[in-house]
C-alpha positions as CSV (number, residue, x, y, z in Angstrom):
1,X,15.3,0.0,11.6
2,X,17.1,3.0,10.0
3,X,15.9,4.6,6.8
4,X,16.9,7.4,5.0
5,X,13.9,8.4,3.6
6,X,11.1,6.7,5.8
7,X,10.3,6.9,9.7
8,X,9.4,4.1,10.7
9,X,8.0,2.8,14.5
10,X,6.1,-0.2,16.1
11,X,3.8,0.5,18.7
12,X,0.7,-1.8,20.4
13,X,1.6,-4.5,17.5
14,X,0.6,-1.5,15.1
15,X,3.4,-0.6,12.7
16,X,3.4,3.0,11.3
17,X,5.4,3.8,7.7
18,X,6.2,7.5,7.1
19,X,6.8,9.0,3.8
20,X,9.6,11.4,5.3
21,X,10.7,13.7,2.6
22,X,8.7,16.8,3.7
23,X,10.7,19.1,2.2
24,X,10.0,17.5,-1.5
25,X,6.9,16.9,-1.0
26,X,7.7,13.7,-0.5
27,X,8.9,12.9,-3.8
28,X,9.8,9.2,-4.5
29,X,13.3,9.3,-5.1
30,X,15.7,6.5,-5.9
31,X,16.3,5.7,-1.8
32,X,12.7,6.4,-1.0
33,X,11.8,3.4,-3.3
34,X,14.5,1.2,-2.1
35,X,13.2,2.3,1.5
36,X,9.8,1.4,0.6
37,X,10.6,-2.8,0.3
38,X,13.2,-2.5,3.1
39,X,10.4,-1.0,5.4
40,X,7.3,-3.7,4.6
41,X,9.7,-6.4,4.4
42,X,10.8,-5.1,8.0
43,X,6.7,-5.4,8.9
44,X,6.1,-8.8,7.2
45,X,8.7,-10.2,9.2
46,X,8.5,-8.6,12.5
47,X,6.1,-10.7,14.5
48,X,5.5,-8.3,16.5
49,X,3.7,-5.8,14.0
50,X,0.6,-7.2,13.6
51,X,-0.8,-4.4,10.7
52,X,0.6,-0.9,8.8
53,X,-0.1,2.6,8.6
54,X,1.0,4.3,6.0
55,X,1.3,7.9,6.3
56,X,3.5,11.2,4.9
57,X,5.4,13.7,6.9
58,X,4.6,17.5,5.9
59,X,1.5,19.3,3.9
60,X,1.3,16.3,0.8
61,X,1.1,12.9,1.2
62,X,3.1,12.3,-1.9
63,X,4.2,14.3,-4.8
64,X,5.0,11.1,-7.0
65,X,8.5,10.4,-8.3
66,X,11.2,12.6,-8.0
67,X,12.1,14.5,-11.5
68,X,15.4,14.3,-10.8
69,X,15.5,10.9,-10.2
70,X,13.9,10.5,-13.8
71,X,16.3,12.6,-15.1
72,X,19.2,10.5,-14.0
73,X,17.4,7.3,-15.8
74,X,19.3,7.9,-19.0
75,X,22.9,7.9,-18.4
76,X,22.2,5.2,-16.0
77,X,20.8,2.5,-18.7
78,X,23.7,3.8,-21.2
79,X,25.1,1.0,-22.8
80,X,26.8,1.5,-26.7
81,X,24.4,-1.1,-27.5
82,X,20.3,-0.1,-27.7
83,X,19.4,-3.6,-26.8
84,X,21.3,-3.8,-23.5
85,X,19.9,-0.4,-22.7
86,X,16.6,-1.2,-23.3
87,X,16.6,-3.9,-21.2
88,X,18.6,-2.6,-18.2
89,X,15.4,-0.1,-18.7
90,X,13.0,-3.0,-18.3
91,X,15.0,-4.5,-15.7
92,X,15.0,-1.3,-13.7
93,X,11.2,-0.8,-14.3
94,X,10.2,-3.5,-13.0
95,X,12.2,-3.2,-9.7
96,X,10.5,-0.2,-8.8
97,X,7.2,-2.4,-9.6
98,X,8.5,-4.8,-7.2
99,X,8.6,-1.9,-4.2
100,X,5.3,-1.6,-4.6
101,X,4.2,-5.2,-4.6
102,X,6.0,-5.3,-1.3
103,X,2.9,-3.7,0.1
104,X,0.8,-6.2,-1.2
105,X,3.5,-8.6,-0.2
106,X,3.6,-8.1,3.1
107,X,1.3,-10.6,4.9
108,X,0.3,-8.1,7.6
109,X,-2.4,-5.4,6.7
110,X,-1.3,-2.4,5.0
111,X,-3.9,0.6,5.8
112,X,-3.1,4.1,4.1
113,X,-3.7,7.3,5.4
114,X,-3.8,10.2,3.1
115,X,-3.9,14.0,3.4
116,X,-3.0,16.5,1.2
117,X,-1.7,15.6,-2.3
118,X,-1.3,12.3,-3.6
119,X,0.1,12.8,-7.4
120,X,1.5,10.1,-10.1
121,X,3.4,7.5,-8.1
122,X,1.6,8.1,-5.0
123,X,-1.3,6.8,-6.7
124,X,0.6,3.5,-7.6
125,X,2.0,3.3,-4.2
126,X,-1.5,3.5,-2.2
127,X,-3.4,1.4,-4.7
128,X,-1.2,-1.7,-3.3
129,X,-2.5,-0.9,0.5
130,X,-4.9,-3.5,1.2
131,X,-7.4,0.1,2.3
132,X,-7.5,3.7,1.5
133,X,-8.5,6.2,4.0
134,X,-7.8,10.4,3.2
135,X,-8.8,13.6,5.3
136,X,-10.9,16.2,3.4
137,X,-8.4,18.0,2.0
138,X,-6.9,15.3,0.1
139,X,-6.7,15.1,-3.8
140,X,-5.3,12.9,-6.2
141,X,-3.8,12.9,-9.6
142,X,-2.4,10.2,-12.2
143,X,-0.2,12.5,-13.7
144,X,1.8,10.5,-15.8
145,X,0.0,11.9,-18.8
146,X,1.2,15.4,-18.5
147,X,5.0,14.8,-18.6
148,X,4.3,12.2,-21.5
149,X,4.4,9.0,-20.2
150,X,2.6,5.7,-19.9
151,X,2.2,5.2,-16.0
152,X,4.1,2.1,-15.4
153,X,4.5,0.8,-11.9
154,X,0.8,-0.1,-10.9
155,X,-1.9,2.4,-11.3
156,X,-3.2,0.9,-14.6
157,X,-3.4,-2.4,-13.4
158,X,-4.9,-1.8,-9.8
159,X,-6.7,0.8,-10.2
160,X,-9.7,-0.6,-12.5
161,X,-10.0,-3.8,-9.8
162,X,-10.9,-1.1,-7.4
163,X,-12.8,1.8,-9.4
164,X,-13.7,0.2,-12.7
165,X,-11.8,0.9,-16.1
166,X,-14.3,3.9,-16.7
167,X,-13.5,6.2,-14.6
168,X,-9.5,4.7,-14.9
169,X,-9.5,5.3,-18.1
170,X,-11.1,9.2,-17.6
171,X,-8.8,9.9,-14.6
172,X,-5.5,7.8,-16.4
173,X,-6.2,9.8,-19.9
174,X,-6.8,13.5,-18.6
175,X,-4.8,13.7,-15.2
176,X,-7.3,15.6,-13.9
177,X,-7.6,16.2,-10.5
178,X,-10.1,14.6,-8.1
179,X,-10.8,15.5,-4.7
180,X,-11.8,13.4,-1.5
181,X,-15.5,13.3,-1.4
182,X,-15.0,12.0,-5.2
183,X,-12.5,9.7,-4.6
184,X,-14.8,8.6,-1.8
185,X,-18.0,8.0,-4.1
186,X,-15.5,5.6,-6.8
187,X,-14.7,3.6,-3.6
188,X,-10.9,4.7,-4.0
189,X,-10.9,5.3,-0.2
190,X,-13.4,3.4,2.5
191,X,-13.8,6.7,4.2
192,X,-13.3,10.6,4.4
193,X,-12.1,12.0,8.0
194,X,-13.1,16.1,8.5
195,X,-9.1,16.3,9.1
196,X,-5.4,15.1,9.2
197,X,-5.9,14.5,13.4
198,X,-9.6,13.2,12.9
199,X,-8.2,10.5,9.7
200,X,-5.1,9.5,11.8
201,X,-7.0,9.0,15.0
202,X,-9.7,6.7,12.6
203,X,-7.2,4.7,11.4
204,X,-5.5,4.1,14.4
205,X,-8.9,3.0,15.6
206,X,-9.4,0.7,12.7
207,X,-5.1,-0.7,13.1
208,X,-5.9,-1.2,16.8
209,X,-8.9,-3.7,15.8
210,X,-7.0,-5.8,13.2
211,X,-4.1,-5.7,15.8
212,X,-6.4,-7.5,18.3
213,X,-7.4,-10.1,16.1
214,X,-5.3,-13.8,15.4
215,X,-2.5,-12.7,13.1
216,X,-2.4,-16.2,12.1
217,X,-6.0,-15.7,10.6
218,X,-5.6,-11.9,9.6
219,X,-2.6,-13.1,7.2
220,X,-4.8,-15.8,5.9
221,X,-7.7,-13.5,5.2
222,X,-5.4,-11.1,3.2
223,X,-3.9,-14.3,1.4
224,X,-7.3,-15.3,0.3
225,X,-8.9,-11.8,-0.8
226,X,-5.5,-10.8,-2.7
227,X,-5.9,-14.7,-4.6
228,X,-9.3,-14.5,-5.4
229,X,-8.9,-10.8,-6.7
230,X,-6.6,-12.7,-9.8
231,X,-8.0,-16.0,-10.0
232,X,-11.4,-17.8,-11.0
233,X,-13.9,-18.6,-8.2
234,X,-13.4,-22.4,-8.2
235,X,-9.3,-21.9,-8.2
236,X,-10.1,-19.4,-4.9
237,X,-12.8,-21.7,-3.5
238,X,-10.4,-24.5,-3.7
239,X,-7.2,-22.7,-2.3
240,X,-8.6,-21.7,0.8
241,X,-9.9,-25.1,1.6
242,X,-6.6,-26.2,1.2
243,X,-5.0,-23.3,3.2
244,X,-7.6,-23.9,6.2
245,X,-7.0,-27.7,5.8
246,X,-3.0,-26.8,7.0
247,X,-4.0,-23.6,8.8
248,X,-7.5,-23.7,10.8
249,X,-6.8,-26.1,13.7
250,X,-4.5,-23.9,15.2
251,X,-3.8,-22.1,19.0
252,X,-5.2,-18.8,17.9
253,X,-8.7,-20.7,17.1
254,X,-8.6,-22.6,20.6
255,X,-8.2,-19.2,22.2
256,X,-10.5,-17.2,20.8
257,X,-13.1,-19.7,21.3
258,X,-11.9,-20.2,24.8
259,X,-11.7,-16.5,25.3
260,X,-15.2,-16.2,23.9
261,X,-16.8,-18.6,26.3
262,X,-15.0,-16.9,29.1
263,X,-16.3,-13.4,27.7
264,X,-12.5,-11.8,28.1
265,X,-10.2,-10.3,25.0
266,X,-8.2,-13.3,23.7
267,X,-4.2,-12.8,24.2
268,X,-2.7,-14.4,20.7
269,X,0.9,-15.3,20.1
270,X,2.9,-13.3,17.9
């Protein structure tokens, strides 16, 4: 698949996304975002790619959205009347939204590997990968605040489920920046690597072992922690049973229990 923005490449089921704007910094411009669903819709429905790495080209992860590409915003929700524009502004927020959801979409694991800088939209894009992982020289930034906006595409609605609206509301009101070993200690990340070889050699690791388990049951495991992350415990208690009652008896379980008894690695279907 051919993106503009993105590299993209399967490999041993493990599909690799790369932020490929090393030149910006990888700044999220119009394409890249349009890139970004095209790519993990690609992944979800590929059979073949069993899980995602997420990864940037060049010496920052991501630099956030592109100022230009905010600059452009106006003249492109002109309308003579305020009403239309402000909607076609809604409209056109929450598409970009929608890119990001397409992580969490996705019914294959999306794992990110950051190094380097990861500013503003960065921050809403990796808080939608289903786990975090960042090199020591990695630091973050929600810096939304500084150019005088409200961030709107995700990090103020993911980012309290996974750090708690303290420290949110701290990091979301000052912009300041954070470093690894902090990001680490709010559980932003699972885990800091000594460098950008060591963290994408880890997470390889970790792809590889989600690769070689049933997809069938890796989607459903995804399915259910995503649904109970939004829903009560009796609504999530209740939707599994009713997913396993359609999914569990299926060829991946046979195998795996065969393949257990005959102490070999069970081959799955795609």
């Amino acid at each position: 698949m051919q993106l503009e923005t993105l590299a993209l490449s399967l490999d041993a089921h493990i599909a690799t996304v790369r932020l490929n704007r090393p030149d910006k910094a990888n700044a999220m411009n119009a394409t890249m975002w349009q890139d970004i669903r095209r790519a993990f819709e690609w992944v979800d429905r590929t059979p073949e790619a069993r899980v995602a790495v997420l990864q940037g080209e060049g010496k920052l992860f991501c630099a956030g959205i592109d100022l230009q590409m905010m600059m452009e915003i106006a003249p492109q929700i002109h309308n003579d009347c305020d009403g239309r524009s402000r909607e076609a502004l809604r409209r056109l927020i929450l598409d970009l939204q929608d890119t990001l959801t397409s992580l969490e979409r996705c019914r294959k694991p999306v794992l990110a590997a950051i190094h380097g800088g990861c500013i503003g939209g960065g921050i809403d894009l990796i808080t939608c990968a289903d786990m975090r992982y960042c090199s020591a020289d990695a630091y973050f930034s929600i810096k939304e605040i500084d150019i005088g906006m409200t961030a709107d595409v995700g990090t103020l609605q993911r980012l309290p489920k996974l750090v708690g609206e303290g420290i949110t509301r701290e990091l979301a009101y000052t912009g300041r920046r954070f470093e690894a070993a902090e990001a680490r200690q709010m559980d932003l990340v699972n885990r800091v690597f000594d460098s950008r070889e060591a963290l994408y050699a880890g997470v390889q690791e970790i792809a590889a072992t989600i690769a070689s388990k049933s997809p069938l049951s890796i989607r459903g495991t995804k399915e259910m922690i995503s649904y109970a992350r939004d829903h009560s415990l009796a609504d999530s208690l209740n939707y599994v049973a009713t997913w396993n009652a359609a999914m569990l008896m299926s060829q991946d379980l046979s195998e795996a229990m065969t393949a257990n008894m005959e102490k070999r690695a069970p081959v799955f279907k795609e």
